[in-house]
Chimera marker file (.cmm) of the C-alpha trace (Angstrom):
<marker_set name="trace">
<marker id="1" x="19.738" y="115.976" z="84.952" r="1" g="1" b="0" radius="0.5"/>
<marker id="2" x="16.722" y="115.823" z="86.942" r="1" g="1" b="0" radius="0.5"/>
<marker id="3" x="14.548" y="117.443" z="84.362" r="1" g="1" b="0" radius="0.5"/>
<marker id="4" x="15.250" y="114.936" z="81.841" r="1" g="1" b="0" radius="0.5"/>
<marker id="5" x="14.395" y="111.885" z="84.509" r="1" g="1" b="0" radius="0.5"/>
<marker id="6" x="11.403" y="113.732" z="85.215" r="1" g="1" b="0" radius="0.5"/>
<marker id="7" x="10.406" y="113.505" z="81.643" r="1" g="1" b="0" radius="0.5"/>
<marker id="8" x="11.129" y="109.042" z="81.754" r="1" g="1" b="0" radius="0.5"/>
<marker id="9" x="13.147" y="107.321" z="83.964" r="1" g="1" b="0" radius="0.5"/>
<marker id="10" x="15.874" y="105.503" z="82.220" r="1" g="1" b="0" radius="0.5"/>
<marker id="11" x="16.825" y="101.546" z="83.071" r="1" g="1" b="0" radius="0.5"/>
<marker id="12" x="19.832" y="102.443" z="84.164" r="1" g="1" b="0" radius="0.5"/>
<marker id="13" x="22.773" y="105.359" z="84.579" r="1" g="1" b="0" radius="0.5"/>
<marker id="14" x="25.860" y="105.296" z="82.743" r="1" g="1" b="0" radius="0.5"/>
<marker id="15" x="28.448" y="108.019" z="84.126" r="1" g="1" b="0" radius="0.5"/>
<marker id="16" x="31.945" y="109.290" z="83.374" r="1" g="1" b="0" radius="0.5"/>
<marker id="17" x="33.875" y="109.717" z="86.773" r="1" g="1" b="0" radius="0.5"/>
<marker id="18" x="36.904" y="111.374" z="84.182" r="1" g="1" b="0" radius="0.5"/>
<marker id="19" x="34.332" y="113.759" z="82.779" r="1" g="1" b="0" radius="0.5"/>
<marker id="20" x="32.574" y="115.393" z="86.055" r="1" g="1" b="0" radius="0.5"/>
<marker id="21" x="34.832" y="113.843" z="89.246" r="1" g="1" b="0" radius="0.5"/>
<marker id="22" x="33.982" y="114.489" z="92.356" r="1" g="1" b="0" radius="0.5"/>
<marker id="23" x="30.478" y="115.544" z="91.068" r="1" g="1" b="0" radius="0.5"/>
<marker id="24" x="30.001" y="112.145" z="89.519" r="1" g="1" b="0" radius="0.5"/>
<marker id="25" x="30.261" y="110.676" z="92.844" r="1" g="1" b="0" radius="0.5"/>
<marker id="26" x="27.563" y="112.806" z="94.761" r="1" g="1" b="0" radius="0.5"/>
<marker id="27" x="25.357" y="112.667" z="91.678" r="1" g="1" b="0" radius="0.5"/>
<marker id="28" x="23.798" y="109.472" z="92.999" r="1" g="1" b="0" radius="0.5"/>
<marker id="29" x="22.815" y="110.369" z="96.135" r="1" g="1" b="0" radius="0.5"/>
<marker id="30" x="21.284" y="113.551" z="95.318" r="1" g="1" b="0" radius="0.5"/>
<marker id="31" x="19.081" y="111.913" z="92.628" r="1" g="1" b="0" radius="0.5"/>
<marker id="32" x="17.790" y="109.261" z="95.289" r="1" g="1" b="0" radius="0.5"/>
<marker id="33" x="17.086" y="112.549" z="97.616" r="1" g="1" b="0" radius="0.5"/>
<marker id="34" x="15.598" y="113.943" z="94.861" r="1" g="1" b="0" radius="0.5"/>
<marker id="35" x="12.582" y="111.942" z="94.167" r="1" g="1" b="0" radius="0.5"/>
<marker id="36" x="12.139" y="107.936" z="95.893" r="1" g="1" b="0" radius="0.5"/>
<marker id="37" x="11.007" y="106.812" z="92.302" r="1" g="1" b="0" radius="0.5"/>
<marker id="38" x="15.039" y="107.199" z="91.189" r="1" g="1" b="0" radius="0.5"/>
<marker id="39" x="16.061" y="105.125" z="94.267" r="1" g="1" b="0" radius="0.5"/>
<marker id="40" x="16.209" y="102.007" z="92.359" r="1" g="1" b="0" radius="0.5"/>
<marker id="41" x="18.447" y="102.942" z="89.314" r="1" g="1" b="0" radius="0.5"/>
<marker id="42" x="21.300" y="100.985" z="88.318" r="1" g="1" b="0" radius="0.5"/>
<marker id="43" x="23.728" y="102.887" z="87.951" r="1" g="1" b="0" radius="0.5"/>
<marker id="44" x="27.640" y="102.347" z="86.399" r="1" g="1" b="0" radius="0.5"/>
<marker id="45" x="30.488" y="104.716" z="86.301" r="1" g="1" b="0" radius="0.5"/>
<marker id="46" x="33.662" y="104.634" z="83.791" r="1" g="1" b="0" radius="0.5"/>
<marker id="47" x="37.106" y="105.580" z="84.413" r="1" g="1" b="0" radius="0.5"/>
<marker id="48" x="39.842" y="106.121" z="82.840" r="1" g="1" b="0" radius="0.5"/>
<marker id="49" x="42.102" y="104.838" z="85.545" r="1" g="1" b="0" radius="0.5"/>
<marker id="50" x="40.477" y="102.748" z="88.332" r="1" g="1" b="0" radius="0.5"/>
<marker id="51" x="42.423" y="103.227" z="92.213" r="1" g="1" b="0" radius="0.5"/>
<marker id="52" x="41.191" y="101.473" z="94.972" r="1" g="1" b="0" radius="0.5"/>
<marker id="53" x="39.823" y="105.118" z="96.010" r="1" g="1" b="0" radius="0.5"/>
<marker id="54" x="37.885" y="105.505" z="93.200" r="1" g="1" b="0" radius="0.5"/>
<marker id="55" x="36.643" y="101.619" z="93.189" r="1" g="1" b="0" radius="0.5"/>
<marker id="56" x="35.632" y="102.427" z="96.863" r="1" g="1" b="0" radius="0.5"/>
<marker id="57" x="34.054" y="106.051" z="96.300" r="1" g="1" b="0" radius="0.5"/>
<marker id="58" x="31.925" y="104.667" z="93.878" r="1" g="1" b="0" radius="0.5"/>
<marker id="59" x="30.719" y="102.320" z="95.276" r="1" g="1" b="0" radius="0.5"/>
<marker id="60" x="30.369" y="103.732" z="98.311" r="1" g="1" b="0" radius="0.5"/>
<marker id="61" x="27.998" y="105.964" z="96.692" r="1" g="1" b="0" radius="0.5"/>
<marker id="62" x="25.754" y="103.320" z="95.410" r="1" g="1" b="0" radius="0.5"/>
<marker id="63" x="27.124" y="102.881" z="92.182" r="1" g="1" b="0" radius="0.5"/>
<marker id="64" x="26.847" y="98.941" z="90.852" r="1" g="1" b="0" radius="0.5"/>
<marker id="65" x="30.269" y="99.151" z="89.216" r="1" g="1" b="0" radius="0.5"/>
<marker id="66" x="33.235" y="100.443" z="87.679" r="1" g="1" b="0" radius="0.5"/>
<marker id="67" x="33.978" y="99.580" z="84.496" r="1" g="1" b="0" radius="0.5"/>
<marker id="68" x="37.786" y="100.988" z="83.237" r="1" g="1" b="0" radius="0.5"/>
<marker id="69" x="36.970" y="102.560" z="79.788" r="1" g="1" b="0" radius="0.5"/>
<marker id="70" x="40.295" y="101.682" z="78.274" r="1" g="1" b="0" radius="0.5"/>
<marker id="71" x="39.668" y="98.060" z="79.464" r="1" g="1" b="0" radius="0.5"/>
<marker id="72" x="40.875" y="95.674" z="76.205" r="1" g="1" b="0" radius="0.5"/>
<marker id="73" x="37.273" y="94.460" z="75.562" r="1" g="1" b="0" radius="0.5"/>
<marker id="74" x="35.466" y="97.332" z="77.068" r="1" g="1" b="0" radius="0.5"/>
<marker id="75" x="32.357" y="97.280" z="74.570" r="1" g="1" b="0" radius="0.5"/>
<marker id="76" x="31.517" y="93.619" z="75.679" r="1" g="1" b="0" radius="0.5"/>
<marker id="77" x="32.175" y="94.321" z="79.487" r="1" g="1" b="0" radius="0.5"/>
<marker id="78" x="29.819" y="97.112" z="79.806" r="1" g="1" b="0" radius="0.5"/>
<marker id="79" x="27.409" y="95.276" z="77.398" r="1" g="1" b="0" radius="0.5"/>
<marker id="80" x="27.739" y="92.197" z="79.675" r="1" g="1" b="0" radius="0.5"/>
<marker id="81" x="27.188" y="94.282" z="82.480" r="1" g="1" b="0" radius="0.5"/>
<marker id="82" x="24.191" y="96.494" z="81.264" r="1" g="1" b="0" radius="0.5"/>
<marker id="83" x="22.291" y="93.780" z="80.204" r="1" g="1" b="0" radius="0.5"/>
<marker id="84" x="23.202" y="91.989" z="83.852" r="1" g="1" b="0" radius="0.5"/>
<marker id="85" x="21.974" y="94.467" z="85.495" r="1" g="1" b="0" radius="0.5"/>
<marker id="86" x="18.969" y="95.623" z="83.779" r="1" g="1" b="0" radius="0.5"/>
<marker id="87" x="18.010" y="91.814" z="83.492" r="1" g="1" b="0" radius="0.5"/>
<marker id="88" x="18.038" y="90.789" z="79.884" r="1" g="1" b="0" radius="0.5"/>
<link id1="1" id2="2" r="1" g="1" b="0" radius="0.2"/>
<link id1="2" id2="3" r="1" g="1" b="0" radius="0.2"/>
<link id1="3" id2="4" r="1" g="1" b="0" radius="0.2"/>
<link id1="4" id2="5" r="1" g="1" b="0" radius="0.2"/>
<link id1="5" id2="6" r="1" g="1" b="0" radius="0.2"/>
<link id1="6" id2="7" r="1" g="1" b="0" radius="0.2"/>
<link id1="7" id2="8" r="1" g="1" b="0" radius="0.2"/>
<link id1="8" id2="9" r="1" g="1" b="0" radius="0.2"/>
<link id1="9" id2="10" r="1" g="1" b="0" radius="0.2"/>
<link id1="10" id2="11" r="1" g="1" b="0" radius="0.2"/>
<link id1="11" id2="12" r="1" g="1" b="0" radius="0.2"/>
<link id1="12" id2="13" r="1" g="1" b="0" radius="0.2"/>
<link id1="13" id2="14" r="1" g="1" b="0" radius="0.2"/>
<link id1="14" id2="15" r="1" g="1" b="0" radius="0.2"/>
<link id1="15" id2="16" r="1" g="1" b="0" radius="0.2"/>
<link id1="16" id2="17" r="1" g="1" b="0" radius="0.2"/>
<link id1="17" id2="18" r="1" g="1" b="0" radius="0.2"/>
<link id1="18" id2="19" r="1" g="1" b="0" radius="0.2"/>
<link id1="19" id2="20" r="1" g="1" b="0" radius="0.2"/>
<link id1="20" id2="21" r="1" g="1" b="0" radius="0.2"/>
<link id1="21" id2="22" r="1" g="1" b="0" radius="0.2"/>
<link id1="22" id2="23" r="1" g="1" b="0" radius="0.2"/>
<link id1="23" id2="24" r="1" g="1" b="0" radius="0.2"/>
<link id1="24" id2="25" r="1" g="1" b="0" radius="0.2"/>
<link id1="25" id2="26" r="1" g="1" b="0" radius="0.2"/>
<link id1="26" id2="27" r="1" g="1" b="0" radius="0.2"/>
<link id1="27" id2="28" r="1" g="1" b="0" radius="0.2"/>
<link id1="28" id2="29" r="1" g="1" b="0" radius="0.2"/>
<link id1="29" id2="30" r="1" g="1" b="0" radius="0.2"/>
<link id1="30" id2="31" r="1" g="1" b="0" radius="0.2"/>
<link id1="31" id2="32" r="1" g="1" b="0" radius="0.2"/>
<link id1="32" id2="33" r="1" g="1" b="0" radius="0.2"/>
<link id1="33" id2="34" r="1" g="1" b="0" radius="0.2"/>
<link id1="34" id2="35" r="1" g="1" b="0" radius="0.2"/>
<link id1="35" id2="36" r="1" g="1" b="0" radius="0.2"/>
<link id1="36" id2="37" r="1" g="1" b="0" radius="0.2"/>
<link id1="37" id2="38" r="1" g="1" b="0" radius="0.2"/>
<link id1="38" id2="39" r="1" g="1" b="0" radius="0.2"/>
<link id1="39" id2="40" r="1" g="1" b="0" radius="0.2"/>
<link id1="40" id2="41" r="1" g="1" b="0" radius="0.2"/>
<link id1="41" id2="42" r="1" g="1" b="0" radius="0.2"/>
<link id1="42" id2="43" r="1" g="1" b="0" radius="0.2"/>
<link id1="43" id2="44" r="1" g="1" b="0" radius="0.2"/>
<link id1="44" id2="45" r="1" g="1" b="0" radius="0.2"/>
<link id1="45" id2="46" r="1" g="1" b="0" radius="0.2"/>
<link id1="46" id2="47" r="1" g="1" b="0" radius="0.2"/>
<link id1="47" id2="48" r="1" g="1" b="0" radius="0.2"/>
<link id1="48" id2="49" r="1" g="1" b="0" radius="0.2"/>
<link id1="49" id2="50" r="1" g="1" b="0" radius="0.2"/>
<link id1="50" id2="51" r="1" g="1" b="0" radius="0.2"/>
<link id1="51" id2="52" r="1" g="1" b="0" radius="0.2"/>
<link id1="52" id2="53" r="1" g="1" b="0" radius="0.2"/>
<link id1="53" id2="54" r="1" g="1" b="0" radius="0.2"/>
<link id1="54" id2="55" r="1" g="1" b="0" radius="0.2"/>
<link id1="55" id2="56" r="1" g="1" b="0" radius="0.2"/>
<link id1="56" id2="57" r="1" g="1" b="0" radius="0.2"/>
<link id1="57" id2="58" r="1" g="1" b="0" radius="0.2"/>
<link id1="58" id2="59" r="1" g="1" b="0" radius="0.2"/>
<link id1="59" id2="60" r="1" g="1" b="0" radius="0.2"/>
<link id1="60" id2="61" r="1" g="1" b="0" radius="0.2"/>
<link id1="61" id2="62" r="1" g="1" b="0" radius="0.2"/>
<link id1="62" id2="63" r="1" g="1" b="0" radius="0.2"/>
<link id1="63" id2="64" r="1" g="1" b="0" radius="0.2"/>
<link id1="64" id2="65" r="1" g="1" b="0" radius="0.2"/>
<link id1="65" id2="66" r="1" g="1" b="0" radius="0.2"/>
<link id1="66" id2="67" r="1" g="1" b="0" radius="0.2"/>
<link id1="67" id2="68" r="1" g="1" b="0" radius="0.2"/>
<link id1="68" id2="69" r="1" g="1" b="0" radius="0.2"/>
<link id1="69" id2="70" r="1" g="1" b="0" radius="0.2"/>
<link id1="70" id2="71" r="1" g="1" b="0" radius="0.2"/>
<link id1="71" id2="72" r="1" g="1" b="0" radius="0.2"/>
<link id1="72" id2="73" r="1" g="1" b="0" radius="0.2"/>
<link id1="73" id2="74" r="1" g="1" b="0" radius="0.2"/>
<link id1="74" id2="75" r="1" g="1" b="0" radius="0.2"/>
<link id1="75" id2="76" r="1" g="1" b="0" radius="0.2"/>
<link id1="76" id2="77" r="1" g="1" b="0" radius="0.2"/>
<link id1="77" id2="78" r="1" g="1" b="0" radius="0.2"/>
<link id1="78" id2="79" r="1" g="1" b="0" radius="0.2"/>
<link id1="79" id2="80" r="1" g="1" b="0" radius="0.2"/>
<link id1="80" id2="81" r="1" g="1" b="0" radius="0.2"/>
<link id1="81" id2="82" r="1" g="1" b="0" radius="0.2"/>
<link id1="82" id2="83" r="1" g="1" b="0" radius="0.2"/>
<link id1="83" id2="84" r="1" g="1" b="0" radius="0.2"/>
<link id1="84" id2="85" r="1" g="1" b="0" radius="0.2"/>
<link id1="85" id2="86" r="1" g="1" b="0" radius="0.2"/>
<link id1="86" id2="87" r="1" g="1" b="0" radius="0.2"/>
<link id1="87" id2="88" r="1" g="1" b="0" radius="0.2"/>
</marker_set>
């Protein structure tokens, strides 16, 4: 991951919490420890199932949000959210 943010740093970070877990949730802070250009990222995680844990890890960890990927109008929620947070 870090070579490809190396190469250009993206507007923001989309990641799925079902896909790498508990890795997911530290990826955040070691890409802020990583270089101080990457502190500043937005970045949004997707889960399948959202608990208060998970809502709290993630957040905890910096993330912005976290958006439940079976949500009924999931494409417009992260769209709304994306475009939020990267300001268009």
């Amino acid at each position: 991951m870090f070579y490809l943010l190396e190469k250009e740093q993206p507007d923001l970070i989309l990641m799925d919490i079902d896909k790498f877990g508990k890795d997911c949730l530290n990826a955040i802070s070691k890409l802020k420890a990583k270089n101080l250009e990457w502190y500043n990222i937005p970045f949004l995680y997707l889960a399948f199932y959202i608990t208060d844990w998970v809502k709290h890890q993630a957040l905890m960890s910096g993330a912005l949000d976290v958006l439940c990927k079976y949500e009924h109008d999931i494409n417009s929620s992260l769209l709304t959210r994306v475009n939020y947070y990267i300001g268009n």
